[in-house]
C-alpha positions in Angstrom: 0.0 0.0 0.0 2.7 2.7 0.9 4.7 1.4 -2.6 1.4 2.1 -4.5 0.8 5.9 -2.4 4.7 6.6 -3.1 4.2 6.2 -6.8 0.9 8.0 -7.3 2.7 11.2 -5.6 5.5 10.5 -7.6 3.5 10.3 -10.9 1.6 13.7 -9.7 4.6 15.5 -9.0 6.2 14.9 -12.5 2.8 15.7 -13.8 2.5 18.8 -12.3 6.3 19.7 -13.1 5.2 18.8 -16.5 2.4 20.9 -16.6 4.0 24.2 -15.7 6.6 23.5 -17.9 3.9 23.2 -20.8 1.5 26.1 -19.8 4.6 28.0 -19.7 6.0 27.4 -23.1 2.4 27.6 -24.9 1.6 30.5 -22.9 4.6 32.4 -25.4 1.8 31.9 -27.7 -1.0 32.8 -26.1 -3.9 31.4 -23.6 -5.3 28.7 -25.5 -1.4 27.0 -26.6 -0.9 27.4 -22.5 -4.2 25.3 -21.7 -3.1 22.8 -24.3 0.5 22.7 -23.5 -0.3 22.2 -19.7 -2.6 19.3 -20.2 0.2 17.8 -23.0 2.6 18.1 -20.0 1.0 16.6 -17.5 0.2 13.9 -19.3 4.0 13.6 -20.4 5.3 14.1 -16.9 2.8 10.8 -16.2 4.4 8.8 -18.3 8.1 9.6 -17.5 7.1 8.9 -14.3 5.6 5.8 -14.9 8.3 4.5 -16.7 11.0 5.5 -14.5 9.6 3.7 -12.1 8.9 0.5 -13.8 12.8 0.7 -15.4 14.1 1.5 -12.3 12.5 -1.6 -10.4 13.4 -4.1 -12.8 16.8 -3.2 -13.7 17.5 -4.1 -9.8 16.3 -7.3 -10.1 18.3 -8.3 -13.7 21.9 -7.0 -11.5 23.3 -10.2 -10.0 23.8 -8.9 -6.1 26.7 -10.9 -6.0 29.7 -12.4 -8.5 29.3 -16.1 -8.1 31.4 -18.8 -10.4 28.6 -20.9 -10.8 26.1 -19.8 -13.5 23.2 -21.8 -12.4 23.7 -20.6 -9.2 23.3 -16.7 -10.4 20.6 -17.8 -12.7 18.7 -18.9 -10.1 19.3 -15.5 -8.0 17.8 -13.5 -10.4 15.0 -15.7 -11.2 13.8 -15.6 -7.4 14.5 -12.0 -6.8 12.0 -11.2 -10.1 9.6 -13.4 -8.7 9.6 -11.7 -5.6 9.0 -8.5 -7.1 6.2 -10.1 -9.0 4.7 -10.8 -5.4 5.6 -7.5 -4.6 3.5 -5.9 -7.4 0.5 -7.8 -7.0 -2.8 -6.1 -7.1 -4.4 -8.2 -4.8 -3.2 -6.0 -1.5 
């Protein structure tokens, strides 16, 4: 639950970061270019967001924690560790 709160204020913060940033730069050409650039980033912001979140997570999991000889060994590491996260990100909480 606190993983799922964390990201929604993330996701809002780069939204509204977004959306200033667009209002701004369509408000150079006037009132209606700032209404539309506000709501393009926001939504832009979102998505960044989103998928820095989601790159971020997983890119953990693929990086073996440790340097072990044996392959099977690291193999395995990596295969529990994603499906812990996959526990992890269930929606059923």
């Amino acid at each position: 639950m606190k993983a799922t709160i964390k990201l929604a204020l993330l996701r809002a913060r780069y939204a509204a970061i977004g959306a200033a940033i667009g209002a701004a730069l369509g408000g150079l050409f006037g009132r209606s270019p700032a209404s539309t650039g506000g709501a393009t980033g926001a939504l832009l912001g979102a998505v960044v967001a989103e998928k820095r979140h989601s790159a971020g997570g997983w890119l953990d999991q693929v990086r073996p924690a440790d340097e072990t000889d044996d392959a099977a060994d690291e193999t395995a590491s990596v295969v529990d560790r994603v499906k812990q996260k996959k526990q992890g990100l269930s929606t059923a909480d």
